[in-house]
Backbone bond lengths (Angstrom), bond angles and torsions (degrees), N, CA, C in turn:
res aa  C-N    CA-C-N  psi(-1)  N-CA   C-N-CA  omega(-1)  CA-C   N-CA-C  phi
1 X - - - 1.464 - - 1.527 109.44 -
2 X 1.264 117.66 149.61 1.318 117.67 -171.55 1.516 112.25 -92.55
3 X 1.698 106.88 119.35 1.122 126.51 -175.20 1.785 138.56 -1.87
4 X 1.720 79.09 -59.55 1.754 118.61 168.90 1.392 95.21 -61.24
5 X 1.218 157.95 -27.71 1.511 130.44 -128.48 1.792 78.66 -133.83
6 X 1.806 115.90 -21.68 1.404 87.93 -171.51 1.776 98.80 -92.72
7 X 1.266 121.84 -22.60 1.017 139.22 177.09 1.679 86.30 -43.99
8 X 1.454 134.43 -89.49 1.386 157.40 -161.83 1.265 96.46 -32.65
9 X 1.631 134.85 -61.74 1.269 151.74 177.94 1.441 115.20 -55.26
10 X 0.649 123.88 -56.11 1.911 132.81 148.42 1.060 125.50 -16.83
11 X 1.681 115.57 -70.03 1.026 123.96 154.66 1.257 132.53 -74.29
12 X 1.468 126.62 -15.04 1.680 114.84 140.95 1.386 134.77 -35.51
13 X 1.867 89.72 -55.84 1.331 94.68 160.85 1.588 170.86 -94.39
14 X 1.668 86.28 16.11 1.126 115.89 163.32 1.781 117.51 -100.30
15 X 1.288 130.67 -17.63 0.851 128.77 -177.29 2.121 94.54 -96.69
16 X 1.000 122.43 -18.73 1.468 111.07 -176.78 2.067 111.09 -95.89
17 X 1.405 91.22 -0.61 1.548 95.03 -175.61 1.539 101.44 -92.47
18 X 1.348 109.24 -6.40 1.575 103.41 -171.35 2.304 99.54 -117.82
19 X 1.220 94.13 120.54 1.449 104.41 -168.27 1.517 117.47 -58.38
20 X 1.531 97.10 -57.01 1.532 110.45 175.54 1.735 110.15 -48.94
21 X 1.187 117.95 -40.40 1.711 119.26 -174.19 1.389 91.42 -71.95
22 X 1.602 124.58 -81.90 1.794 100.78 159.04 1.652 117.09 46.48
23 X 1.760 74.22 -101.06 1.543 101.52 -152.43 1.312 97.45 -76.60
24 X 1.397 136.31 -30.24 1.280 133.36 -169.70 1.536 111.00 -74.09
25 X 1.493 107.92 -33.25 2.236 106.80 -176.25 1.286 90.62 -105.56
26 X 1.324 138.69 -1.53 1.673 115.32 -159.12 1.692 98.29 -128.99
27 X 1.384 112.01 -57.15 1.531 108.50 -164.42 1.951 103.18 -75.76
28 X 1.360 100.05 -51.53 1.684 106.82 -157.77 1.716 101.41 -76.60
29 X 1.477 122.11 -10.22 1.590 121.91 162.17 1.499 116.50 -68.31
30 X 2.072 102.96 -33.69 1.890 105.69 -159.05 1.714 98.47 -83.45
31 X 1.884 94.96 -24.45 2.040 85.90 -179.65 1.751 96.63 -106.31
32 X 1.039 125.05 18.08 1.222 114.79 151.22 1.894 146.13 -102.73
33 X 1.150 93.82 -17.53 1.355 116.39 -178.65 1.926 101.33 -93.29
34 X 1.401 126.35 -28.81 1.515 106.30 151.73 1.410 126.74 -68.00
35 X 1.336 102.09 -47.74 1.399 107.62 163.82 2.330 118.86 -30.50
36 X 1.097 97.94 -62.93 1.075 122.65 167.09 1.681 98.86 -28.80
37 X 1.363 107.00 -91.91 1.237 125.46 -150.46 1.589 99.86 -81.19
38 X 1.219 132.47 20.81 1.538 132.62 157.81 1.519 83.78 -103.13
39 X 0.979 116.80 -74.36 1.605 98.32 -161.02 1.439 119.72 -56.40
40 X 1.166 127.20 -55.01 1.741 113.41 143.01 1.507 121.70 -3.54
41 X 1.315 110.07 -66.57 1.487 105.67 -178.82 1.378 105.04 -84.76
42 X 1.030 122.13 -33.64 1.834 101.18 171.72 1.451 118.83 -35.45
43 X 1.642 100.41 -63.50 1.487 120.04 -175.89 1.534 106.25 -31.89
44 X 1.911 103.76 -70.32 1.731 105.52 -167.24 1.492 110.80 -60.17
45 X 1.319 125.43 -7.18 1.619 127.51 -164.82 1.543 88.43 -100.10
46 X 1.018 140.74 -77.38 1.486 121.39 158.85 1.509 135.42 -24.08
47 X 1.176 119.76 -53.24 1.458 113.67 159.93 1.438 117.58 -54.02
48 X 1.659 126.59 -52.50 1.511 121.48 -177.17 1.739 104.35 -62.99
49 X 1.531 116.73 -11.29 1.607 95.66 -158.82 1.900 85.93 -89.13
50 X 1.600 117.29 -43.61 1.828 127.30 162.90 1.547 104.52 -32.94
51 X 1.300 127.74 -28.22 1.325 114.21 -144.61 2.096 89.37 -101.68
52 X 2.061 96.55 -35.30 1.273 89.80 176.74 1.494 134.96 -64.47
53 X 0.871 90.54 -39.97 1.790 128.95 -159.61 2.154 96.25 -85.04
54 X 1.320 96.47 -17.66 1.693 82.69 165.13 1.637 126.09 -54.74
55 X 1.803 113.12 152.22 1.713 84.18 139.18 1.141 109.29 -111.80
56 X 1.250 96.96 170.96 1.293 133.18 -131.45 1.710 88.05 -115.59
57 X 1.670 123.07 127.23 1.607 102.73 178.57 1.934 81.93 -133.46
58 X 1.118 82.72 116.96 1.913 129.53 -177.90 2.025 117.48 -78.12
59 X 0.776 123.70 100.54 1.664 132.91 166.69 1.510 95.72 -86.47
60 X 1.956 105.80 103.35 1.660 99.52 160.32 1.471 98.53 -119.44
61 X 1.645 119.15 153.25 0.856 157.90 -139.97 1.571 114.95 -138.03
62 X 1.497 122.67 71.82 1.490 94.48 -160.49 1.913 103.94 -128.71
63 X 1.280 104.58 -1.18 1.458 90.13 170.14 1.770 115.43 60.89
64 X 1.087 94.92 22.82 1.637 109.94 -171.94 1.056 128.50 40.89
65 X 1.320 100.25 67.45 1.697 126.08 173.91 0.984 119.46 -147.51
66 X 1.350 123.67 164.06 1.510 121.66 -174.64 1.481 114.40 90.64
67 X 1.151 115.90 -24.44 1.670 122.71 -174.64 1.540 123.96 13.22
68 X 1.202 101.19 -70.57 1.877 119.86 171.79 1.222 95.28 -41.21
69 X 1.626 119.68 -76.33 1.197 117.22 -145.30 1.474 103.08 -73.93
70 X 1.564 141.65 -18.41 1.002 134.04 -174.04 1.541 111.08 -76.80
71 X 1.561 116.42 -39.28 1.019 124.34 169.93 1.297 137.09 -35.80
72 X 1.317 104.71 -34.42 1.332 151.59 -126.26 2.206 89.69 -116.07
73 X 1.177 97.34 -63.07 1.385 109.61 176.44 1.864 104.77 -56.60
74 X 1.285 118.90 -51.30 1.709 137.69 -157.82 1.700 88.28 -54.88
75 X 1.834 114.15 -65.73 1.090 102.25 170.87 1.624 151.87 -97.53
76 X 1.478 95.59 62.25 1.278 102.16 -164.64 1.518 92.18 -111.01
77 X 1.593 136.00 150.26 1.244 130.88 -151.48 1.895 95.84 -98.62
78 X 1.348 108.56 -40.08 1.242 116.85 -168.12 1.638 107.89 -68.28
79 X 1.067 137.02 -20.18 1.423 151.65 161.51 1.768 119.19 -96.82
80 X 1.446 85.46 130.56 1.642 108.76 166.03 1.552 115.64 -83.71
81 X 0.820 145.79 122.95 1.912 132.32 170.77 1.440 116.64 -112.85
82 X 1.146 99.51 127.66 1.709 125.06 172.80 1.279 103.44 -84.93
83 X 1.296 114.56 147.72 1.481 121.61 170.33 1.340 103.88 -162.60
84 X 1.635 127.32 28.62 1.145 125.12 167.85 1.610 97.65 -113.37
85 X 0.818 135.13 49.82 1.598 146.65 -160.17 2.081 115.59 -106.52
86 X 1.586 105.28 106.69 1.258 86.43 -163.45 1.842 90.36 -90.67
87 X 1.149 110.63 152.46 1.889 117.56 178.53 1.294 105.78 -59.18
88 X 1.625 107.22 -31.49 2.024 89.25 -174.01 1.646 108.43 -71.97
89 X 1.591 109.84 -29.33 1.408 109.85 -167.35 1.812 115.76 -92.16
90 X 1.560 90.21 29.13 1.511 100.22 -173.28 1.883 112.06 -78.17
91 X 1.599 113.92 -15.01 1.309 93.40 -175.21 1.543 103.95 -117.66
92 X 1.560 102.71 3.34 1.685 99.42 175.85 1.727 99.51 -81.90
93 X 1.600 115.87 -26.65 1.450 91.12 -174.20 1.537 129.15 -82.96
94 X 1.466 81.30 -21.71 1.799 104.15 162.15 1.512 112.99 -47.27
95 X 1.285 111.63 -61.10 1.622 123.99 -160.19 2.076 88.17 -59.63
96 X 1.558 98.55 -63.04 1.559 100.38 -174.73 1.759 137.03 -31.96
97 X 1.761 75.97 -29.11 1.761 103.22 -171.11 1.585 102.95 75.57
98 X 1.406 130.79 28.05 1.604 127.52 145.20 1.419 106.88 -56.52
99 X 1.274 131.51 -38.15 1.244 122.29 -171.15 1.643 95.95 -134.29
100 X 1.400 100.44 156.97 2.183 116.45 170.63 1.213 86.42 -105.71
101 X 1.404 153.70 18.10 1.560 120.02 164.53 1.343 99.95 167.20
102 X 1.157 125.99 160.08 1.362 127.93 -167.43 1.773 82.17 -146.19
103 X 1.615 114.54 130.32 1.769 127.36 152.43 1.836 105.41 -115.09
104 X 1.431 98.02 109.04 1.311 121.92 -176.79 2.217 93.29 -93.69
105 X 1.153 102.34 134.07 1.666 106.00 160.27 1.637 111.39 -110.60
106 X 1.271 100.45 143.19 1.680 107.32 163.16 2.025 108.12 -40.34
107 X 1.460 105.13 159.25 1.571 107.28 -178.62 1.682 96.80 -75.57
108 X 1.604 104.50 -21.49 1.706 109.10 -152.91 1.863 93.54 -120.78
109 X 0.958 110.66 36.47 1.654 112.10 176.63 1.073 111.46 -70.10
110 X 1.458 120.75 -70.56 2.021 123.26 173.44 1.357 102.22 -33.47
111 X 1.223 124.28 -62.00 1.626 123.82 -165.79 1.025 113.91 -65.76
112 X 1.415 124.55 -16.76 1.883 134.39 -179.94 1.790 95.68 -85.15
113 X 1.366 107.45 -52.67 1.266 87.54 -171.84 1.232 126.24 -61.12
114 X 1.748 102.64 -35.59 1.632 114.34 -174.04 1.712 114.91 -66.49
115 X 1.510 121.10 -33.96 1.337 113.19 134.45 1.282 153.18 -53.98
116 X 1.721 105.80 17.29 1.509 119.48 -163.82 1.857 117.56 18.41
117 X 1.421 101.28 57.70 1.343 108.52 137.85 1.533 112.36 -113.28
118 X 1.679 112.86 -176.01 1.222 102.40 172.20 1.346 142.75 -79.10
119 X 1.242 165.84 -170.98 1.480 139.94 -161.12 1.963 84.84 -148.12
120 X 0.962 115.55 165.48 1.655 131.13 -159.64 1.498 91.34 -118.61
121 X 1.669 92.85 120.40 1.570 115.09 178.21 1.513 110.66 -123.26
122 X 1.656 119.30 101.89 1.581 109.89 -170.93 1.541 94.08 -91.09
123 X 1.790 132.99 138.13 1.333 123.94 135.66 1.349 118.29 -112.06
124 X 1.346 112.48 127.06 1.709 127.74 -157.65 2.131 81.86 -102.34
125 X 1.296 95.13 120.19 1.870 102.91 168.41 1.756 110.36 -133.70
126 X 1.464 100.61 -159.96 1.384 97.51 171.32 1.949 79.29 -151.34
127 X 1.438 90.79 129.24 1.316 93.26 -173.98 2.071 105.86 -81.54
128 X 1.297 101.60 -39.50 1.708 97.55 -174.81 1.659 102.62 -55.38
129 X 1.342 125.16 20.36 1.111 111.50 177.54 1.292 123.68 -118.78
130 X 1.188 133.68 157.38 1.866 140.50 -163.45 1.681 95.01 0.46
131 X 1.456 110.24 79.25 1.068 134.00 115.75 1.882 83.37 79.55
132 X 1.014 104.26 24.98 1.831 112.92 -174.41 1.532 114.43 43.72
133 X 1.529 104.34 28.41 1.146 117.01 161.89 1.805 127.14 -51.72
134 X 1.520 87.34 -54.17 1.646 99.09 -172.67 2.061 102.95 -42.68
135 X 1.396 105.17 -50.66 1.549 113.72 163.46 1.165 123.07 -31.34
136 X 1.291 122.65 -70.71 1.255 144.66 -152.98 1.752 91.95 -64.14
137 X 1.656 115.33 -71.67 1.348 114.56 157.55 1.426 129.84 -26.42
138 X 1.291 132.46 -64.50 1.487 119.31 -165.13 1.431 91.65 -87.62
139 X 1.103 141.76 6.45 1.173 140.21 170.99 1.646 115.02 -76.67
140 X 1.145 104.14 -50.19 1.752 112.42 171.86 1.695 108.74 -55.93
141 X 1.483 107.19 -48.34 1.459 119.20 -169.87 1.738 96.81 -46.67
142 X 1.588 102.44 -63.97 1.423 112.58 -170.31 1.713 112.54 -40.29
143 X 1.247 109.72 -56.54 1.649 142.86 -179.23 1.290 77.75 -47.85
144 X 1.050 145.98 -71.13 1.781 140.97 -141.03 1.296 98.09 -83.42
145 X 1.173 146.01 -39.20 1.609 162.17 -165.26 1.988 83.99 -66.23
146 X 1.250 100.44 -71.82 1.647 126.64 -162.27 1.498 89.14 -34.50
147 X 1.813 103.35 -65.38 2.040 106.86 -171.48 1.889 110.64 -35.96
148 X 1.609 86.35 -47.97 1.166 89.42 -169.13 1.993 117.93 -62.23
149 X 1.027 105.39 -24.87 1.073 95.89 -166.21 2.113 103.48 -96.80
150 X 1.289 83.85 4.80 1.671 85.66 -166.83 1.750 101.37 -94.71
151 X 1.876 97.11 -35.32 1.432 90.36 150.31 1.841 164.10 -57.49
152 X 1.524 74.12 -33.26 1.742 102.01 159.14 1.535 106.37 -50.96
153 X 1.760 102.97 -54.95 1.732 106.81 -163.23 1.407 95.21 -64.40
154 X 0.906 149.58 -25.66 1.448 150.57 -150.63 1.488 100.08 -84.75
155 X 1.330 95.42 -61.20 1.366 109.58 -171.08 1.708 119.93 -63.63
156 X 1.076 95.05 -37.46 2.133 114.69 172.35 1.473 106.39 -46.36
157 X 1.601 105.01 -51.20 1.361 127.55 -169.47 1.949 116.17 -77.91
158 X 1.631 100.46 4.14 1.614 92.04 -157.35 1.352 120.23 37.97
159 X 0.892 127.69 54.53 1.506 137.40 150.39 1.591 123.73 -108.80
160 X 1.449 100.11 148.54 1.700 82.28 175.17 1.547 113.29 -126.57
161 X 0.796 113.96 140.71 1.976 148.11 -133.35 1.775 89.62 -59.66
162 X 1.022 100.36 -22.54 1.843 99.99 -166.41 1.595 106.71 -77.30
163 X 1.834 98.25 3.44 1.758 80.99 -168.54 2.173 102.49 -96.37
164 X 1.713 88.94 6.52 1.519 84.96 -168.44 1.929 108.38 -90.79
165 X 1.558 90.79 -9.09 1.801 97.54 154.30 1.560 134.68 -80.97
166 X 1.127 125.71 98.11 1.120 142.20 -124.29 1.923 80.38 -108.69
167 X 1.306 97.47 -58.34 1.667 102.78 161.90 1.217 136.22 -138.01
168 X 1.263 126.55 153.90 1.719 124.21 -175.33 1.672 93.60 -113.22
169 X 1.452 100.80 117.89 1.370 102.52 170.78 1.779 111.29 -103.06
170 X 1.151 96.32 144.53 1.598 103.72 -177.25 1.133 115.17 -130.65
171 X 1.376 103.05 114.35 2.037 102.24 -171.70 1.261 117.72 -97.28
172 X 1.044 110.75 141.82 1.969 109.66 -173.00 1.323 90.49 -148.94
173 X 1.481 101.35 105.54 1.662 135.00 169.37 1.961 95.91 -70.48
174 X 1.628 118.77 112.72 1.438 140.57 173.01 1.299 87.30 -88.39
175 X 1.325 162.37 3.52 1.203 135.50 -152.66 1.881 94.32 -102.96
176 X 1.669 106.81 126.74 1.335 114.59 167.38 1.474 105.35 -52.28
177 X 1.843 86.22 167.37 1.314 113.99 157.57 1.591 123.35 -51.94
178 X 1.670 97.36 -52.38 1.351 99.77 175.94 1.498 127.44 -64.14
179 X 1.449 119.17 -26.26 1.409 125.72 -178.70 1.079 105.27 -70.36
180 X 1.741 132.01 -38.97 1.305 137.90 -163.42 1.379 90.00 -68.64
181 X 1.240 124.06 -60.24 1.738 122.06 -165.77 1.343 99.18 -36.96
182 X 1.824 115.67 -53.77 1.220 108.40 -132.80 1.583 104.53 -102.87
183 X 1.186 95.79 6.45 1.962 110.08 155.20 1.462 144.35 -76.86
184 X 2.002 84.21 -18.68 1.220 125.32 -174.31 1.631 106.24 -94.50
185 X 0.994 81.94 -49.48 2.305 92.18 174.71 1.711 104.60 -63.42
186 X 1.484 98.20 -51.55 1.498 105.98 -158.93 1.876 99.71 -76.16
187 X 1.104 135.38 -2.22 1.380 141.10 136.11 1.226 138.88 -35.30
188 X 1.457 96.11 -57.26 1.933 115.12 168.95 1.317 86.91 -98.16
189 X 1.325 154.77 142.17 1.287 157.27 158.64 2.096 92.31 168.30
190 X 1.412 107.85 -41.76 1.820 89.67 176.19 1.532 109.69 -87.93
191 X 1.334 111.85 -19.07 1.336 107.97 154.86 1.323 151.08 -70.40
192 X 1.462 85.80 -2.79 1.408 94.55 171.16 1.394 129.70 -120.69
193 X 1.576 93.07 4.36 1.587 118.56 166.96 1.425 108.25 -102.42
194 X 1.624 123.49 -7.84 1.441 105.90 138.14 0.835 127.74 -84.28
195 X 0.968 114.49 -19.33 1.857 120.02 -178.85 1.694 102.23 -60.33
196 X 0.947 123.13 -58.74 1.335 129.74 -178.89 1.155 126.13 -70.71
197 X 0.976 109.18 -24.99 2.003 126.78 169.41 1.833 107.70 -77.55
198 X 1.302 107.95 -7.01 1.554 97.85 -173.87 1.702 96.27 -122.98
199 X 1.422 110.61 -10.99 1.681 115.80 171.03 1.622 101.60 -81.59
200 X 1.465 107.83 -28.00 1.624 111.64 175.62 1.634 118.12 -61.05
201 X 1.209 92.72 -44.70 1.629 113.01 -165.56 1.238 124.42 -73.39
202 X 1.760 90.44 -27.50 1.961 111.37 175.85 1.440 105.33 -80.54
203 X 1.692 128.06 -4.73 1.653 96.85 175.91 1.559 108.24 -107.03
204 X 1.094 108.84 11.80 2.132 112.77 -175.46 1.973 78.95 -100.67
């Protein structure tokens, strides 16, 4: 028999003849480590829902451009907007937390777009913060501004917008029920062979 396997067996069976070890690597890891990881996810599901549901107080920057989209920002309920914002003092107020984000525009943005090139969009954040939410948010806003303006080009051009999808990808996850479990088990499984390898190690 191979060395390793009687070695392995040995220590099966010395660690399963004794009850208290048992319960200490086997039972109090399987009801502790869900335990764990619900409250874990409680926590981050509470923080992302704080992080959504903030407002949000905004430094825009636009050099008088953008109009729509600035407008657009003024009445939105979840955002405050600054517009007394000087560019040099854009990352001390950030750092301070006077401001969650600063949207700076190019001086020459209208004229970039109206030449259908692209036009210069700065957002100044601090990512270690609410969960890099504040990002994720003015990021969509921007993205939605962009449709809009990509639609205009479309439309200027008599063209229609569907020809700039080149492809529609459609993902369809085959993965069973059972694989999911067992991706999910087989996750905690080295953790719990340290876990048990260091409850081993603590009684010699």
């Amino acid at each position: 028999m191979n060395p390793a396997l009687i070695i392995f067996l040995k220590e099966l069976k010395d660690i399963t003849r004794d009850r208290r070890t048992m319960i200490t690597m086997i039972v109090i890891p399987l009801l502790l480590f869900p335990l764990l990881m619900t409250i874990a996810t409680k926590f981050t599901q509470s923080q992302v829902k704080k992080a959504q549901d903030k407002t949000l107080t905004v430094g825009v920057i636009t050099h008088d451009n953008a109009a729509s989209f600035r407008e657009s920002l003024r009445n939105r309920e979840d955002l405050t907007v600054r517009e007394d914002i000087a560019e040099q003092d854009i990352e001390t107020l950030i750092k301070s937390d006077s401001l969650d984000a600063v949207i700076a525009f190019g001086e020459d943005f209208d004229q970039k777009v109206s030449d259908l090139k692209s036009g210069d969009v700065h957002l100044y954040f601090k990512s270690s913060k609410d969960m890099d939410m504040t990002r994720r948010r003015l990021t969509e806003l921007i993205d939605g501004y962009e449709n809009q303006l990509v639609t205009r080009r479309f439309e200027r051009l008599y063209l229609d917008k569907s020809i700039h999808d080149a492809i529609h990808t459609q993902r369809h996850d085959v993965t069973s029920e059972q694989e999911k479990f067992a991706k999910t088990i087989g996750g905690l499984v080295p953790y719990l062979f340290i876990l048990f390898y260091g409850q081993h190690v603590s009684r010699y």
